[in-house]
C-alpha positions in Angstrom: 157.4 24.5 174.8 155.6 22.4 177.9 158.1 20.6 180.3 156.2 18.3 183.3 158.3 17.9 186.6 157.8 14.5 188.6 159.6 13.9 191.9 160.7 16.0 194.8 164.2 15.2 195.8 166.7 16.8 194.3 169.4 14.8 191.4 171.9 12.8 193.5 173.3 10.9 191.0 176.4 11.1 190.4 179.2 9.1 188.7 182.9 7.6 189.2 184.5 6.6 186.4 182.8 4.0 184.7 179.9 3.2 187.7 176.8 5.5 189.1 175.3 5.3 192.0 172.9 7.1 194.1 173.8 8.8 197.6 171.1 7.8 200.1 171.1 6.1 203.2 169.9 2.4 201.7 173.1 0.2 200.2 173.5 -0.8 196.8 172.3 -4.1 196.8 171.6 -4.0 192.6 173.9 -3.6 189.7 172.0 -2.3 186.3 174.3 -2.4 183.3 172.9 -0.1 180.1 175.0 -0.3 177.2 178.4 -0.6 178.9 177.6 1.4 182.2 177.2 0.3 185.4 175.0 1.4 188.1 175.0 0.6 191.6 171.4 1.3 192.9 169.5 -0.1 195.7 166.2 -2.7 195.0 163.5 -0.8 196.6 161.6 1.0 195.2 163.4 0.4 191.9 161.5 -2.8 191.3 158.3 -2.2 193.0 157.7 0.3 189.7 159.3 -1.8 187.5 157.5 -5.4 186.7 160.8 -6.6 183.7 163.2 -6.0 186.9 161.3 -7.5 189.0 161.3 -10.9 186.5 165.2 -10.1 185.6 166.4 -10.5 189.2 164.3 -13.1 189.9 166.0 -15.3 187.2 169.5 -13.7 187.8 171.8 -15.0 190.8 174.3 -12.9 193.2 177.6 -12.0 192.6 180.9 -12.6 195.1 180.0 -9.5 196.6 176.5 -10.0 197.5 175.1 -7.7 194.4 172.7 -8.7 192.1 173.6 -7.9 188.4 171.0 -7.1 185.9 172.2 -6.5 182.0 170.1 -4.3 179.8 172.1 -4.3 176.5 169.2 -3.4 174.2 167.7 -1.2 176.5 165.7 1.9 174.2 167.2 5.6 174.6 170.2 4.3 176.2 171.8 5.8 179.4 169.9 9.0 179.6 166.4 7.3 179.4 167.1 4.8 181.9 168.3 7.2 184.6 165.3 9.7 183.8 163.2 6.2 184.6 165.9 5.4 187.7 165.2 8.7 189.5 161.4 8.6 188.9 161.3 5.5 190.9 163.1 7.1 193.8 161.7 10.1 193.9 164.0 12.5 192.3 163.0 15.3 190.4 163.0 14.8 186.7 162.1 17.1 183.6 159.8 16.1 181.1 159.6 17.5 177.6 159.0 17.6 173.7 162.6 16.3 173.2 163.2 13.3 175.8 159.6 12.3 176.4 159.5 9.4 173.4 162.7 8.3 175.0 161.4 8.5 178.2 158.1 6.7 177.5 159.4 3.7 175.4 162.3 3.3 178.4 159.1 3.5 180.6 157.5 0.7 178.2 160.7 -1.6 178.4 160.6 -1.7 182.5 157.2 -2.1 182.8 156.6 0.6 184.6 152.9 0.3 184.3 149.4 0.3 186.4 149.9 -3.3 187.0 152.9 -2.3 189.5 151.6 0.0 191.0 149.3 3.3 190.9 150.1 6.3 189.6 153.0 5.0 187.3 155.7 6.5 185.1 153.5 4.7 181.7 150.3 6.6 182.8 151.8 10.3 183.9 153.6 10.2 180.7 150.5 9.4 178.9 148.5 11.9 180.3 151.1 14.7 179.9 151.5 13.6 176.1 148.0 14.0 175.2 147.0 16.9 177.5 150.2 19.5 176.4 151.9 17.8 173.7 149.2 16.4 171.7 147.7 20.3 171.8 150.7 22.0 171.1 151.8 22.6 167.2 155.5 23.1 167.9 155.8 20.3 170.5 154.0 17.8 168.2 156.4 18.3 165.4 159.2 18.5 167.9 158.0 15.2 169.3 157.5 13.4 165.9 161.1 14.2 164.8 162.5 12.5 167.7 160.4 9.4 166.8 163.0 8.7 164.5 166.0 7.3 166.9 163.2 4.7 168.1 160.9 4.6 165.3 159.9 0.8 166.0 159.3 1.6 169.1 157.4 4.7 168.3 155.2 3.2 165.9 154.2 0.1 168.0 153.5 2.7 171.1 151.1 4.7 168.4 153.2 7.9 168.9 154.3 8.4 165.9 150.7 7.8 164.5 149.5 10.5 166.6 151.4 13.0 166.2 151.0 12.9 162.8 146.9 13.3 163.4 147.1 16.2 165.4 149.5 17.8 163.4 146.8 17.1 160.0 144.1 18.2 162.1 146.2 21.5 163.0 146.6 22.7 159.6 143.3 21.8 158.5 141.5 24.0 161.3 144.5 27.0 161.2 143.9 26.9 157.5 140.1 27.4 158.0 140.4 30.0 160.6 142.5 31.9 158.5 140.3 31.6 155.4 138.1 33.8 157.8 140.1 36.1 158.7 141.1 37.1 154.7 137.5 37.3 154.1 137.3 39.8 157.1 140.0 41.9 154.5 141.8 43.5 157.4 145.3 42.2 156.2 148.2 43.0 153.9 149.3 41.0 151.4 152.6 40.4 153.2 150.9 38.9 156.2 148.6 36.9 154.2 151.1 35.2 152.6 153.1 34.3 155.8 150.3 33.5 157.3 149.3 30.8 154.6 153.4 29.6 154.6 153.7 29.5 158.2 152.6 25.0 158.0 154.6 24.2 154.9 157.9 26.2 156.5 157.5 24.2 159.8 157.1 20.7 158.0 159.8 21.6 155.7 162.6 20.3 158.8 160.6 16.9 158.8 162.5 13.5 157.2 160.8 12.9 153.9 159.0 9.8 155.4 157.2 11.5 158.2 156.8 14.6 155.5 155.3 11.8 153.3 152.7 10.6 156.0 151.4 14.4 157.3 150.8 15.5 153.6 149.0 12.5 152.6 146.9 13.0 155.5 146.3 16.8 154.7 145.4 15.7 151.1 143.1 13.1 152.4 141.6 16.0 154.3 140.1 17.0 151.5 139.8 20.7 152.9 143.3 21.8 152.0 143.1 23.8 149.2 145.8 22.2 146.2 147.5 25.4 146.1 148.8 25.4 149.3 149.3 21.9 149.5 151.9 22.9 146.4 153.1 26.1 148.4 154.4 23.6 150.9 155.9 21.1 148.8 157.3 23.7 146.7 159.4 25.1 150.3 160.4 21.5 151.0 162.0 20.8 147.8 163.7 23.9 147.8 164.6 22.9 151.2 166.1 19.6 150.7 166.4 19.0 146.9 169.8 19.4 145.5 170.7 23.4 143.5 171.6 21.9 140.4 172.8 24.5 137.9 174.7 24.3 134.7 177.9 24.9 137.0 176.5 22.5 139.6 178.4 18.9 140.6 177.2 15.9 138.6 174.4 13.6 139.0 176.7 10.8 140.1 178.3 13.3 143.1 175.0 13.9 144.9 173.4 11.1 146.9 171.1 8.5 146.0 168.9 9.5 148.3 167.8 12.5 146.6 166.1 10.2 143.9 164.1 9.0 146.8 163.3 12.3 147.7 162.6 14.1 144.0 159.9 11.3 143.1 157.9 11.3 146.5 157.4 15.0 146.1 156.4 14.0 142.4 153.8 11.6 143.6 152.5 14.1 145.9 152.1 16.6 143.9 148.0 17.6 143.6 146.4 16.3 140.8 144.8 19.7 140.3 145.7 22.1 137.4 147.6 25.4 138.3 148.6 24.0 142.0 151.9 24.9 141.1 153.9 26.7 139.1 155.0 25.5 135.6 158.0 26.8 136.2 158.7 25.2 139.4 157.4 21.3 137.7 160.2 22.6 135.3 162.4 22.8 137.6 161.7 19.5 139.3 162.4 17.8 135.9 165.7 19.3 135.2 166.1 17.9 138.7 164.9 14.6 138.0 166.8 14.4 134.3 170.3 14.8 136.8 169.4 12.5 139.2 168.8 9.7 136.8 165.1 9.3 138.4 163.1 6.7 137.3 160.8 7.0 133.5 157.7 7.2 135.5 158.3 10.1 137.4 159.7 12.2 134.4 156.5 11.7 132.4 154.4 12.5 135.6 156.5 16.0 135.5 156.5 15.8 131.6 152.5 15.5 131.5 151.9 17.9 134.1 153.8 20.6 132.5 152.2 20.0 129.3 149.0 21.1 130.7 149.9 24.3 132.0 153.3 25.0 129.2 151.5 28.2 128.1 152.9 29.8 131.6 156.1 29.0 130.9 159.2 31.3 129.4 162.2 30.7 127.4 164.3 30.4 129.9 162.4 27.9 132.0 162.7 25.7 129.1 166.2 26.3 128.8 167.0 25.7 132.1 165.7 21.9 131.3 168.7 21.4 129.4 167.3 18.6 127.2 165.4 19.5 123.8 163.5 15.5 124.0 161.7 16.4 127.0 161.0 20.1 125.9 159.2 18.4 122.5 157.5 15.6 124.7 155.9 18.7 126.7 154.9 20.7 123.4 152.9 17.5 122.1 151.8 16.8 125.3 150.4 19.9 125.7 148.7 19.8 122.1 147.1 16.3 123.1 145.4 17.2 126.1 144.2 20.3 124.2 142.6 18.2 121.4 141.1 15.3 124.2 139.9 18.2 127.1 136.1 18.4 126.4 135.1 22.5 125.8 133.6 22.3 129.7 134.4 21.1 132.9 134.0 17.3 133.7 131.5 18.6 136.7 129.5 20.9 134.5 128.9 18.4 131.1 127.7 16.1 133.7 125.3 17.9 135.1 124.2 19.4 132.2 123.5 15.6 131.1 121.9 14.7 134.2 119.0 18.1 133.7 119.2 17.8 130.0 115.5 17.5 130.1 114.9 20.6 131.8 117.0 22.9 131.0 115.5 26.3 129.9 116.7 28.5 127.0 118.6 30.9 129.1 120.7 27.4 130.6 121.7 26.7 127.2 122.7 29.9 126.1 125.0 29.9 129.0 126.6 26.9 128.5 127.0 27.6 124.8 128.8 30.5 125.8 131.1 29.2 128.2 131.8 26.3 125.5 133.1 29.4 123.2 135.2 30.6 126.2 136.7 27.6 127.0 137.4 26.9 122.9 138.9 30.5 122.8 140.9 30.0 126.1 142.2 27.2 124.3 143.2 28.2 120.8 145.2 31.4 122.9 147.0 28.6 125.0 147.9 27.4 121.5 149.0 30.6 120.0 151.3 31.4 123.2 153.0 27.6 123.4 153.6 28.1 119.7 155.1 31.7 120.2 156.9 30.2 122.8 158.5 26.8 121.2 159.8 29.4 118.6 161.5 31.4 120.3 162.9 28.4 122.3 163.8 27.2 118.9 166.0 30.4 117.9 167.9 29.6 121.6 168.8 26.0 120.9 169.6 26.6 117.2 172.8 28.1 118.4 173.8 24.4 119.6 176.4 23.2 117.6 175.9 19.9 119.0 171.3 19.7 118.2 170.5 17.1 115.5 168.4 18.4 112.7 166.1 15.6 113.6 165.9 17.2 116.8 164.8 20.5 115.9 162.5 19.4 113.2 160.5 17.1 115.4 160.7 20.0 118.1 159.4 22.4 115.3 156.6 19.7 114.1 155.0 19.3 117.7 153.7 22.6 116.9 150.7 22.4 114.5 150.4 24.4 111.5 147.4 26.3 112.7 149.1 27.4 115.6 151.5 29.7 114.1 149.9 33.1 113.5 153.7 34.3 111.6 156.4 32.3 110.9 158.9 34.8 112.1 160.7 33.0 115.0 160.8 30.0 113.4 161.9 31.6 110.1 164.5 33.3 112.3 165.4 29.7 114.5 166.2 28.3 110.6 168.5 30.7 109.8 170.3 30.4 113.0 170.5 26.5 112.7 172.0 27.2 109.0 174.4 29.2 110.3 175.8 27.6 113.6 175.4 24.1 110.8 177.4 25.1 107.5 178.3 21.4 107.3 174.6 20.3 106.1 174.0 19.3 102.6 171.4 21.0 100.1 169.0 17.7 101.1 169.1 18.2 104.8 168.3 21.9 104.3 165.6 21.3 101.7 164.2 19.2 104.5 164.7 21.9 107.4 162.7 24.2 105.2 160.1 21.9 104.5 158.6 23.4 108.0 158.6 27.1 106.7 155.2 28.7 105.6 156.2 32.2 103.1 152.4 33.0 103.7 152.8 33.9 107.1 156.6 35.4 106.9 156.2 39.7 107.5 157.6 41.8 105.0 161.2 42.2 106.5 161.3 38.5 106.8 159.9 38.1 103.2 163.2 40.3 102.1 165.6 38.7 104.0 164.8 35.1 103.0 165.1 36.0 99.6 168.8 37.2 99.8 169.8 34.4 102.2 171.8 32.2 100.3 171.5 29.9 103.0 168.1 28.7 101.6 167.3 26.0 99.2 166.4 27.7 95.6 163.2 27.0 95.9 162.0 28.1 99.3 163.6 31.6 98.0 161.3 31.0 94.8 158.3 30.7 96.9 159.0 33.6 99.0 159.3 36.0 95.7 156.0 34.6 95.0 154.1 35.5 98.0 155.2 38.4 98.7 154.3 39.6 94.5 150.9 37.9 95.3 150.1 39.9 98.9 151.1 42.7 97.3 148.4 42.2 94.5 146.2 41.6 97.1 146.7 45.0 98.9 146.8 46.6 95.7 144.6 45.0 93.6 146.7 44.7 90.4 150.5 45.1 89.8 151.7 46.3 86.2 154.9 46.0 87.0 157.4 44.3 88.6 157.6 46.0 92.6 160.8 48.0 93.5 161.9 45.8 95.8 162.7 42.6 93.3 163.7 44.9 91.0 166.3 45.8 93.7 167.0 42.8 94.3 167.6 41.1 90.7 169.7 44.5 90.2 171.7 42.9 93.1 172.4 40.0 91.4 173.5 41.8 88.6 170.5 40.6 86.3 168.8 43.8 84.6 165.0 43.3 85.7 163.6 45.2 82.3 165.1 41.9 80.0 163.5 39.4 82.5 160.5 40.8 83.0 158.3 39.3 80.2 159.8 35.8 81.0 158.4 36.2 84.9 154.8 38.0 83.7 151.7 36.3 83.3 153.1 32.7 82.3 154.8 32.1 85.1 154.7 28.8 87.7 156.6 26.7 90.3 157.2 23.2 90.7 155.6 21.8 93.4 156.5 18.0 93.9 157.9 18.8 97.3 155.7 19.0 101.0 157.1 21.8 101.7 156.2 24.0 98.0 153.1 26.3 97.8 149.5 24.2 98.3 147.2 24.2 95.4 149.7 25.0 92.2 150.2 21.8 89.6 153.8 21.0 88.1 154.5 22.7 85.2 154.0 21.4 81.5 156.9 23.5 80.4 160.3 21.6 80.1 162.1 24.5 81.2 161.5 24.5 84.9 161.7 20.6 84.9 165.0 20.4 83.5 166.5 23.4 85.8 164.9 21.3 88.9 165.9 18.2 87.6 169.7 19.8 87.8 169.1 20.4 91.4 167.7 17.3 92.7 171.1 15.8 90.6 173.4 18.1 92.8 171.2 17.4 96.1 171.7 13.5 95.3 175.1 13.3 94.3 176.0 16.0 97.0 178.3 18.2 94.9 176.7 21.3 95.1 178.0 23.7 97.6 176.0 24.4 100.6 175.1 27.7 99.5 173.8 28.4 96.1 175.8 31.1 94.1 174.0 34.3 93.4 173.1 34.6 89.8 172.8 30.7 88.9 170.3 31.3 91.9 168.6 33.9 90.0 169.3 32.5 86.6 167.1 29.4 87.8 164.1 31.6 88.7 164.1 33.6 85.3 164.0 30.2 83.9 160.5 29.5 84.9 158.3 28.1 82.0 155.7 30.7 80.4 152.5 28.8 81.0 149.7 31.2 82.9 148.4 30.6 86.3 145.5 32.4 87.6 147.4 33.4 91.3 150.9 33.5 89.4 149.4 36.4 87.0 149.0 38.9 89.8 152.8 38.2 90.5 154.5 39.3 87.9 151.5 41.0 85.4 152.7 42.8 82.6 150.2 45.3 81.4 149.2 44.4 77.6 148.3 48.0 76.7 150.9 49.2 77.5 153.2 46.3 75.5 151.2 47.8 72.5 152.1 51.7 73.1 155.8 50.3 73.1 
C-alpha cells in the first residue's frame, strides 16, 4: 500500500463543538460551512489555491461580525475531504493513499485547486502520485476503484474509474502471461499452480457486480485470457455473492431482487467456449436462476449451455435442479446440437475448403480420420446422457407428485438408438407403477409404449414377466424375446426353456398341456407403437377377441390396475395357431419326437 505526504506543519486543527478552526497567528476572517459544519479559517492562502473560493467570496457579503461565510452543501467527500484540501493549502501535513485519494481528488476538483491558481497544485500532485504508485500497484488499483463508488459521477467524469479498470485488465493479462511461463518451466506443484492461476479471480471477487462487470469484459476483450480462467473467476464470484440455495434454503421471494441482477450478468459473461466451466456449476446456476424467478432468456442461455456439455453431468447434479422441464429441455438440447455440430471443427472444415485443391492423400486420410473420431466422440456422449437420463429417471419416478406426461416426454428426449439396455428405464417404469397405483390400464399401456424387450438383460427379462404391474401385452412381448435370444444362442429350442416352464407352473397352469398351443403356430398382435416391429396381426380370431376384451376393460376403465395372475396367463395360451417364421424358434415343438409319442 503507497501513502504520499504533502505539507510540513504539523495538524492543528482542532474542533469545539460544532465549529473548527485552525491555531495560527492570522485571524479567522472566513467561515466555510460543509454539510452542517462550520469552520473558521483565515483567507490567505486558502483562496490563493482555490479559484471556486475565490469566485464564492467574491459574490458573498460579510456578516455582523466582519466574517465572510461561504456554504458548500454539495461539497464531494464531505468533511474529511475538505479539511485534507484545508490543510494542503496551509501547509499542514496530510496523508495520501489508496482509500481517501478519489475523495481527496474530486474535493480538489470542486475548489479548483488547479495550475491556473497557482504552481505546483493539489489537482497536479494528486495526479502524479495516482499514476506513478497507484496506477502501478495491483492492490492499490482495486482498493482505489472500490472507493469510486461513494462518488461514482464524479469518478467517472474525472476518468478514475475508467483507469483503474485498464490497469487492472492489463494486470491480469500480463501476470497471466508470465505465469504461463513459469508452468512451462515445470518447477511447480500442482497446489501452487492453481493458487497462482486463482490469485485475480479471488481479488475481483470483493468488487460490486458493476465494476466486476466492466474489468471482465475488458479481460474477455483481451482476447489473451484463456476461457477457462475467465470461468475460474466467475465461478469464485458467484459462489461469493450468489445466494446458497438448497432444498432447506429460504424462498425465492425472501432473498433480494438484486440477486436476479446479479445471476444473469454472470450468465451473460459466461465464455462462449465449450468446457470453460463446469456442467455442474451451469447446473448450479440454473437451479439458482429457477429460485430467483430470473428472466426466460437467461435460463435458456444456462439450459443450452448445459446441453452441450450434459454428458459431464451426474445424477445428482440433475437432481439438485429440482425441476424435471428443464432437465428434458437439456436432454433434447443436447441431442440437437449433436445432430447440427458438423463431424469437425468450424476452423478445420474451413480450411480444408479453402486448400481443397491441394490437399495431398495423406491430408485426407487425416481428416477422414479425425471425422471418425469426432463421430465416435459423439455417439459415446450419446450413450453416457442416455445412461444418465435413466438413471435420473429411476430418481424422480419416486415423485408422487411427476405427471406421466412428464416422465414420458423426459424418457422420449432420449432417442431409441441411444439406449444400449433398457435396464434403467425398465427399472424407472416399475418404480413410477409403484409410487402411481392410481393409473389406469390405458395410461400404463402408454408408459410402456417407451420399453424395448430386445434390449432388457436376462434378470430384467424375468422380472418383467412376473410384474403384474405391466400391461398384458408388454409381458407377452417379453416371453417372446427372451424364447427368441435364446434360439439364437442356441440355435434351436425343442422345448419349452425351464424358466417359462417355472413360471407358467407359478401361475398354476401345467406347461406340458399348453405347450402345443404356444409351439410353432404361435403370434402377437401388434396394432400398438409400442408391440414388436415387423410381426402382422393375426388371422386367427382367437387372439383378436381376447385383445378386443382388453381394449373393452382399458376403455370402460373397469379392469383393475393389475391384471390377475392366471387370466394373465390364460390370455397368452390363447394365442392363435398360425406359424411365424421368428415365432417358431420360440416355442418349437420337435415333430419327431410328436411321432415317437
Amino acid at each position: 500500500m503507497k501513502f504520499m505526504k504533502l505539507g510540513s506543519r504539523p495538524d492543528t486543527f482542532y474542533t469545539t463543538e460544532s465549529v473548527r478552526s485552525i491555531s495560527s497567528e492570522i485571524s479567522s476572517d472566513l467561515i466555510i460551512q460543509v454539510k452542517g459544519t462550520r469552520y473558521l479559517l483565515h483567507k490567505f492562502p486558502l483562496l490563493s489555491k482555490c479559484l471556486h473560493l475565490q469566485r464564492l467570496c467574491s459574490e458573498s457579503l460579510d456578516s455582523p461580525n466582519h466574517h465572510q461565510i461561504v456554504q458548500l452543501p454539495d461539497f464531494p467527500g464531505g468533511v474529511e475531504a475538505f479539511e485534507l484540501c484545508a490543510k494542503f493549502c496551509y501547509g499542514i501535513t496530510i496523508t495520501i493513499s489508496p482509500y481517501n485519494i478519489v475523495s481527496a481528488r474530486c474535493a480538489a476538483e470542486y475548489l479548483q485547486m488547479t495550475e491556473d491558481a497557482e504552481k505546483g497544485n493539489l489537482i497536479y500532485k494528486l495526479e502524479v502520485f495516482f499514476n506513478s504508485c497507484i496506477l502501478r500497484g495491483w492492490k492499490d488499483s482495486i482498493v482505489t476503484l472500490q472507493t469510486t463508488k461513494v462518488l461514482s459521477l464524479w469518478s467517472e467524469d474525472l476518468s478514475i474509474t475508467n483507469r483503474c479498470i485498464e490497469a487492472v485488465c492489463s494486470k491480469v493479462s500480463k501476470r497471466v502471461r508470465n505465469d504461463d511461463d513459469i508452468s512451462c518451466s515445470g518447477t511447480e506443484s500442482l497446489r501452487d499452480k492453481s493458487i497462482r492461476k486463482r490469485w485475480w479471480g479471488e481479488d475481483l471477487a470483493e468488487l460490486k457486480i458493476d465494476l466486476y462487470w466492466r474489468i471482465m469484459i475488458g479481460v474477455k476483450s483481451d482476447g489473451k485470457i484463456p476461457s477457462n480462467l475467465i470461468g475460474d473467476a466467475l465461478k469464485i464470484y458467484a459462489f461469493r455473492w450468489l445466494p446458497k440455495i438448497d432444498s432447506d434454503s429460504e424462498s425465492g421471494s425472501e432473498i433480494a431482487s438484486k440477486h436476479v441482477l446479479l445471476l444473469e450478468s454472470i450468465v451473460n459473461l459466461l465464455p462462449a467456449e465449450k468446457g470453460a466451466v463446469s456442467c455442474s456449476f451451469l447446473l448450479k446456476l440454473l437451479k439458482v436462476a429457477n429460485v430467483l424467478n430470473a428472466s426466460s432468456s437467461s435460463k435458456m442461455e444456462l439450459v443450452k449451455r448445459v446441453g452441450l456439455q450434459l454428458e459431464e453431468a451426474t445424477v445428482n447434479d440433475l437432481i439438485m435442479v429440482c425441476d424435471v422441464d428443464f432437465v428434458i429441455k437439456i436432454s433434447e438440447q443436447f441431442m440437437l446440437q449433436l445432430v447440427q455440430s458438423p463431424p469437425t471443427s468450424p476452423v478445420r472444415s474451413k480450411l480444408v475448403f479453402e486448400r481443397r485443391r491441394s490437399r495431398s492423400a495423406e491430408n485426407v486420410d487425416f481428416e477422414l480420420q479425425e471425422g471418425r473420431r469426432s463421430s465416435s466422440a459423439s455417439h459415446s456422449s450419446k450413450l453416457k446422457v442416455a445412461k444418465l437420463v435413466d438413471r435420473y429417471l429411476i430418481e424422480v419416478a419416486k415423485d408422487v407428485n411427476l405427471s406421466l406426461d412428464k416422465f414420458v416426454a423426459l424418457a422420449e428426449s432420449v432417442p431409441e438408438f441411444a439406449r444400449c439396455d433398457h435396464d434403467d428405464l425398465y427399472n424407472a417404469i416399475d418404480t413410477y407403477l409403484k409410487v402411481h397405483p392410481e393409473l389406469n390400464k390405458s395410461e400404463r399401456k402408454r408408459l410402456c409404449r417407451i420399453l424395448d424387450c430386445k434390449k432388457l438383460s436376462m434378470s430384467s427379462c424375468m422380472h418383467a414377466a412376473q410384474n403384474e404391474l405391466l400391461p398384458l401385452r408388454l409381458v407377452v412381448q417379453v416371453l417372446f424375446f427372451e424364447q427368441a435370444r435364446a434360439a439364437k444362442t442356441c440355435g434351436k429350442v425343442s422345448s419349452i426353456s425351464s424358466n417359462i416352464k417355472a413360471l407358467l407352473t407359478s401361475y398354476g397352469i401345467d406347461p406340458s398341456k399348453h405347450a402345443a398351443q404356444l409351439s410353432t403356430t404361435t403370434s402377437i398382435h401388434t396394432d400398438d407403437n409400442w408391440s414388436v416391429n415387423g410381426f402382422k396381426s393375426p388371422t386367427k380370431s382367437t387372439l383378436r377377441m381376447k385383445l378386443a376384451e382388453d381394449d373393452l376393460d382399458e376403455n370402460n376403465d373397469v379392469a383393475s390396475n393389475s391384471i390377475g395372475k392366471s387370466s394373465r396367463f390364460k390370455s397368452f395360451c390363447a394365442l392363435p395357431t398360425k406359424p411365424k417364421r421368428m415365432f417358431n424358434k420360440l416355442w418349437f415343438t420337435n415333430k419327431s419326437t410328436t411321432q415317437k409319442n
